[in-house]
C-alpha positions as CSV (number, residue, x, y, z in Angstrom):
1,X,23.0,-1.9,10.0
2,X,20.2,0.4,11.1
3,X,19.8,2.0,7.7
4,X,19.7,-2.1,6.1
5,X,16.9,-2.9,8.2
6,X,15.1,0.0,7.2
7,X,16.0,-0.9,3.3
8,X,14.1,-4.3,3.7
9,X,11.3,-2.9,5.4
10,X,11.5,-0.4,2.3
11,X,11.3,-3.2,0.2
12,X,8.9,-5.0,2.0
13,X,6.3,-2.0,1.7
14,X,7.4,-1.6,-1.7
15,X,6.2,-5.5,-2.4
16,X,2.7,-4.9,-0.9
17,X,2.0,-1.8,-2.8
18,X,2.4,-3.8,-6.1
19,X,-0.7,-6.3,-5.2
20,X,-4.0,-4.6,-5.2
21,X,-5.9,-5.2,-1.6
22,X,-2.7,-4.8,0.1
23,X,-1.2,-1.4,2.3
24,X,2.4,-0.4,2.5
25,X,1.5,1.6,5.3
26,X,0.6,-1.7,7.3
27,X,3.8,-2.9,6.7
28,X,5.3,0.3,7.6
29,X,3.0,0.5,10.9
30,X,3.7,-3.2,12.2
31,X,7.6,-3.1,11.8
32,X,7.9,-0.1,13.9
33,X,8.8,3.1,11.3
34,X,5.7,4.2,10.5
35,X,4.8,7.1,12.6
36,X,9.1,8.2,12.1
37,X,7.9,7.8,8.6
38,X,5.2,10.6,8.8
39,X,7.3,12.8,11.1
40,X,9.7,12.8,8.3
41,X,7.3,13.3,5.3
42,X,5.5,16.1,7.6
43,X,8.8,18.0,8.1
44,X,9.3,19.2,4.4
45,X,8.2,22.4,5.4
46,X,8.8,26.2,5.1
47,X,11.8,25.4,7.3
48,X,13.3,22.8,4.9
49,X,13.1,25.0,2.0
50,X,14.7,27.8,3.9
51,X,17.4,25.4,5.0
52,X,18.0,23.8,1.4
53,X,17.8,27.1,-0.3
54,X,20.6,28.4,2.2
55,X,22.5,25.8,0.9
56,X,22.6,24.5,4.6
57,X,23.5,20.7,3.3
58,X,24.0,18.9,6.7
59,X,21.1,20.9,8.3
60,X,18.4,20.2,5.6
61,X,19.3,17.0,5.7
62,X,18.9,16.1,9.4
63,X,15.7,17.9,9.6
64,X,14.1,15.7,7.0
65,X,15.5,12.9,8.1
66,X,16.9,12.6,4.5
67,X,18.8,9.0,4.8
68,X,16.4,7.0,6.3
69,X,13.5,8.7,3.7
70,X,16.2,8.2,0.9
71,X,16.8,4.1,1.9
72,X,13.2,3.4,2.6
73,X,12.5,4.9,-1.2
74,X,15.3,2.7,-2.4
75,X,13.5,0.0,-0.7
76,X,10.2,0.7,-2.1
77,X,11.4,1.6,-5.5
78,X,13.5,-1.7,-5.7
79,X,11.2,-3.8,-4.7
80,X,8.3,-2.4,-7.6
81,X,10.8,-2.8,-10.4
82,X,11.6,-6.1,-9.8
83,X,8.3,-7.3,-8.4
84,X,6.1,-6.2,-11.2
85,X,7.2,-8.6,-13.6
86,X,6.8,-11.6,-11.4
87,X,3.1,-10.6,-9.6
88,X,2.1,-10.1,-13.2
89,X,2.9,-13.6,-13.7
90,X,1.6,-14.9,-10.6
91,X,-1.5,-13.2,-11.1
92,X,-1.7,-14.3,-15.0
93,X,-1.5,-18.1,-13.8
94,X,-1.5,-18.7,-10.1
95,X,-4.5,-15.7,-9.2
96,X,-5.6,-18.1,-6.2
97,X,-2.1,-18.4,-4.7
98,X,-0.7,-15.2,-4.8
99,X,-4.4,-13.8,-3.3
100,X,-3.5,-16.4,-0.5
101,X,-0.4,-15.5,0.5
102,X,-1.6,-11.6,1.0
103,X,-4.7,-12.6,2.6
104,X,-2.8,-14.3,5.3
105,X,-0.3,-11.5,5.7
106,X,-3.5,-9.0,6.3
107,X,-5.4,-11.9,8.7
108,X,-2.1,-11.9,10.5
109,X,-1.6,-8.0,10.8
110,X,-5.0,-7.2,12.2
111,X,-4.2,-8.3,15.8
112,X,-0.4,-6.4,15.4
113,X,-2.5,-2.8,14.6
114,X,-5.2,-3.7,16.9
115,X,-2.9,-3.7,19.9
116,X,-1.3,-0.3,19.8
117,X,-4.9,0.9,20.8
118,X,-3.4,2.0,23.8
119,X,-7.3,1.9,25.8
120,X,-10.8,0.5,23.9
121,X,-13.7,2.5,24.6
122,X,-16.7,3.4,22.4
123,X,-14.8,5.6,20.5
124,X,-12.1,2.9,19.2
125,X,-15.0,0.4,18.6
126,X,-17.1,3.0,16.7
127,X,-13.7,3.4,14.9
128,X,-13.4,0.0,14.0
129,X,-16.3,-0.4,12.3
130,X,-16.3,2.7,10.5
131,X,-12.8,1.7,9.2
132,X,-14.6,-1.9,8.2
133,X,-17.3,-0.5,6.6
134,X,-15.2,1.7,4.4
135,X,-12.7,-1.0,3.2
136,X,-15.3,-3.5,2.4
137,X,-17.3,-0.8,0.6
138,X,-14.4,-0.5,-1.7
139,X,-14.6,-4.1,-2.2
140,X,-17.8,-3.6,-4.2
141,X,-17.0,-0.4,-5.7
142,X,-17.5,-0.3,-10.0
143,X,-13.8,-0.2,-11.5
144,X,-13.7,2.9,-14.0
145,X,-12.3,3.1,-17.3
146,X,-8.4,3.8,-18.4
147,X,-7.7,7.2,-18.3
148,X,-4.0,8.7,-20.3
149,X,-4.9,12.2,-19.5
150,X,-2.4,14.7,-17.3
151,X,-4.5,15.4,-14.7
152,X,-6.4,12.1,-13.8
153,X,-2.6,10.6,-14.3
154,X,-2.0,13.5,-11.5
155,X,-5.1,12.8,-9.3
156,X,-4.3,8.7,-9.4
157,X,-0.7,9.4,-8.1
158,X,-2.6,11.8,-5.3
159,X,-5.2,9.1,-3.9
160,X,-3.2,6.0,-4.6
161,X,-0.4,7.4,-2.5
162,X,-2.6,8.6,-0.1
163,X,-3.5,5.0,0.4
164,X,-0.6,3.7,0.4
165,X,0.8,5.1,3.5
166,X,-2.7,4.5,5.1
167,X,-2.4,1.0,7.0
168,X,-5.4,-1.1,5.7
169,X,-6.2,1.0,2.4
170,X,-4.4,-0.4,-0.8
171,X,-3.0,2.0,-3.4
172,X,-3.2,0.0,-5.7
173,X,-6.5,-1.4,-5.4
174,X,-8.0,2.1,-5.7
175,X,-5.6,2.4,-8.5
176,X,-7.3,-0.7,-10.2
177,X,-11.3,1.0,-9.0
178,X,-9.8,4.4,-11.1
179,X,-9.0,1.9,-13.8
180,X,-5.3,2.9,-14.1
181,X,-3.7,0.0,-12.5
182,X,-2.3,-1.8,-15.2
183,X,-1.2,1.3,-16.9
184,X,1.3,2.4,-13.9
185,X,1.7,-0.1,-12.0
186,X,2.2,-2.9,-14.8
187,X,2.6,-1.5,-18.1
188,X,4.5,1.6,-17.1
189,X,6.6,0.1,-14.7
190,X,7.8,-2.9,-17.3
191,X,8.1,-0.6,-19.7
192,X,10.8,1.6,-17.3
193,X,12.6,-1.7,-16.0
194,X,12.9,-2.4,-20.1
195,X,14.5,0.7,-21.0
196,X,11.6,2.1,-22.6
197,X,11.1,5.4,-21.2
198,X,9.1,7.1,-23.9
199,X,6.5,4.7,-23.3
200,X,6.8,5.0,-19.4
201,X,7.9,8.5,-18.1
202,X,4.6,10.3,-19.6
203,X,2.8,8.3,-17.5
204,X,5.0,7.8,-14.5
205,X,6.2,11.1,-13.7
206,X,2.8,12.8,-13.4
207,X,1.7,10.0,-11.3
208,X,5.0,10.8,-9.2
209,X,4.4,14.3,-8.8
210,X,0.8,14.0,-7.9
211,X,2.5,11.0,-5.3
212,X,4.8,13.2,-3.7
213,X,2.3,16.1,-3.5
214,X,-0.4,13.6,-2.1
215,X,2.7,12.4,0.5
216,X,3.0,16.3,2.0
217,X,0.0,17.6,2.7
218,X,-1.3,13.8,4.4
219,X,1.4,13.1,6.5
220,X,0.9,16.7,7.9
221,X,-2.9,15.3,8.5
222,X,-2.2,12.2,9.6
223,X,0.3,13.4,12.3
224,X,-2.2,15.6,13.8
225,X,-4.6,12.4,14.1
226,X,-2.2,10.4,15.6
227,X,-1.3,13.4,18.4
228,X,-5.0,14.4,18.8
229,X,-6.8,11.1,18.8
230,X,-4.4,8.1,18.7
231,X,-6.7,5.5,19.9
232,X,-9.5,6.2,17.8
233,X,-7.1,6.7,14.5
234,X,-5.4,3.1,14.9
235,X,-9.1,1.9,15.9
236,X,-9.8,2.9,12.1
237,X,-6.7,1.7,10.9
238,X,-7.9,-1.6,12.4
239,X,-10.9,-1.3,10.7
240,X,-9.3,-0.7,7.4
241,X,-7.0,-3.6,7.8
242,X,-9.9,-6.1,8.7
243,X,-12.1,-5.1,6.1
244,X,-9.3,-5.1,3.3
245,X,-9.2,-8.9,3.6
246,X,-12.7,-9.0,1.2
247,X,-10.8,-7.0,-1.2
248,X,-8.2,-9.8,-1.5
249,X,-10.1,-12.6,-1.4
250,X,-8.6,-15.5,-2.9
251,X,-12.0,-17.1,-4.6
252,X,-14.0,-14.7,-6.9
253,X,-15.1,-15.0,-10.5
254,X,-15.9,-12.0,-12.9
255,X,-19.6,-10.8,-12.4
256,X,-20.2,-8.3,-14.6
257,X,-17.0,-8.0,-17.9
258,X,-17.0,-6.0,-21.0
259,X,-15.1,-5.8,-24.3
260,X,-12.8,-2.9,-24.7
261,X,-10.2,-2.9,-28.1
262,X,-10.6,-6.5,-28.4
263,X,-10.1,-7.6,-24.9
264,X,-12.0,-8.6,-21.7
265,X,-12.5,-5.8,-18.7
266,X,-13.6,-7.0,-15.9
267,X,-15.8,-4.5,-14.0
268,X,-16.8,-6.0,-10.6
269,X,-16.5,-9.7,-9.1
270,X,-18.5,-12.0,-7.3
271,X,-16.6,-13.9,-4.2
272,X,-17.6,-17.3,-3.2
273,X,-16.9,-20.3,-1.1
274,X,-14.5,-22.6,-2.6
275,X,-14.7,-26.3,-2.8
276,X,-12.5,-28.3,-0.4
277,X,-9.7,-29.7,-2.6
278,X,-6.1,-30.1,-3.2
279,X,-5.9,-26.1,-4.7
280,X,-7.7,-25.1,-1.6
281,X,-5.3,-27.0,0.6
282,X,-2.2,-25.8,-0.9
283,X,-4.1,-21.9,-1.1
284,X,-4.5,-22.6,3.2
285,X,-1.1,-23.5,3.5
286,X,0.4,-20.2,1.3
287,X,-2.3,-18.1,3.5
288,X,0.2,-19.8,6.9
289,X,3.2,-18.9,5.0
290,X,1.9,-15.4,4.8
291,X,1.2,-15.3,8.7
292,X,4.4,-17.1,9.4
293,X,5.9,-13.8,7.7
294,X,4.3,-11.4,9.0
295,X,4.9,-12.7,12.8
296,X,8.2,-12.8,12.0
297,X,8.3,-9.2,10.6
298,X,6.8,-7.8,13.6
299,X,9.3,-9.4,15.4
300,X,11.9,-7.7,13.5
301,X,9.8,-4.3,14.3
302,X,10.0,-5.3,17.7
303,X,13.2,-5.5,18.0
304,X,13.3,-1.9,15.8
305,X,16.3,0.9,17.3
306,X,14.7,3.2,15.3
């Protein structure tokens, strides 16, 4: 039952990596598994290869905490494949609603990180705002140009998993500022769930090794944060979370688009105010749906064994 939980909140990670301005590593941090997540990522070390190259099965596998890594991946990885197709649609013809929903998952997330700042001082306010300013700068960052080649496939899988297990900072959305979004995420990802694989693994497995290589070496960092200076880490975790709610932004129009082999780019966008009507009533209502959720997911992290 314990290892089903930690499937859905697999999944549920997995479903906010897809959408670009949202972090799986809120998800993971509100429902209770994130810092067992890191531990685990941080111990493939020297040991773990001596113990896997002994051939010392059982031992490897409780020191890297192997089945709840492998059913959180399942999670994750279920989750993508099936939810590409649909946020593509979603975002193709209901932009507004789909932006609402995440927005009010994020609003609704911010108080759930900001209280596991065990004691606020300067430091965790300073945090805070650095974390904000950071998030929203990101916001307004110039989206770069599609890029096939081996390395900068390696580099995107690096940064956006970086980001992705860094509660506040969306892997995807830097994936869409390095302007490979819709070639992984989208494209790639169709294309696997369609069979396609010589149109999908020359993109997706150098993406995954960069991923996984991006995955060691930050949960080592981030472990030492969170032992070090806990308060002010979650402080700019807080941050990232609060100022990640400009990124997703329901209302914005295209500000500055060019035309790349016959179709439209968009390069940055321009946010505004919308006009109270029946779309803006029904986007409020989604954005409660999305709180509803996640108060009920940290419920379910609250009630965690793990």
């Amino acid at each position: 039952m314990n290892l089903i939980g930690v499937f859905f909140k697999g999944a549920a990670m997995g479903a906010a990596n897809v959408v670009p301005g949202v972090s799986g590593g809120t998800i993971a941090f509100i429902t209770g598994i994130y810092e067992r997540l890191i531990n685990a990522l941080k111990s493939f070390d020297v040991q773990a290869v001596k113990l896997l190259f002994g051939f010392k099965i059982r031992e490897f596998i409780k020191h890297v905490d192997f089945w709840f890594l492998f059913v959180l991946g399942l999670g994750v990885l279920t989750s993508v494949a099936t939810l590409a197709k649909l946020l593509e649609i979603g975002f193709e013809h209901y932009p507004v609603y789909v932006a609402s929903l995440f927005f009010g998952l994020i609003a609704a997330s911010i108080w759930s990180v900001a209280k596991m700042v065990k004691q606020w001082g300067m430091g965790p306010v300073i945090g805070v705002l650095i974390g904000c300013a950071i998030a929203v700068s990101l916001a307004y960052a110039p989206e770069a140009n599609e890029n096939r080649s081996l390395f900068y496939l390696l580099i995107c899988g690096v940064v956006a998993m970086c980001s992705m297990i860094i509660p506040g900072v969306s892997g995807s959305f830097v994936l869409l500022l390095m302007g490979n979004y819709q070639l992984i995420m989208i494209h790639s990802v169709n294309k696997l769930r369609q069979g396609e694989l010589g149109e999908a693994l020359p993109v997706l497995i150098p993406v995954g090794v960069g991923a996984v290589t991006g995955l060691i070496v930050l949960s080592h960092i981030l472990s030492w944060l969170f032992r070090k200076f806990h308060d002010i880490a979650v402080a700019v975790i807080t941050g990232f979370v609060a100022g990640s709610l400009v990124i997703i932004w329901p209302w914005k129009r295209a500000a500055d688009v060019i035309i790349k082999n016959g179709e439209e780019k968009v390069l940055s966008y321009e946010r505004y105010f919308p006009t109270i009507d029946a779309q803006f009533g029904i986007a409020v209502a989604i954005m409660l749906v999305g709180v509803a959720i996640m108060v009920l997911t940290e419920k379910l992290g609250a009630t965690r064994s793990e």
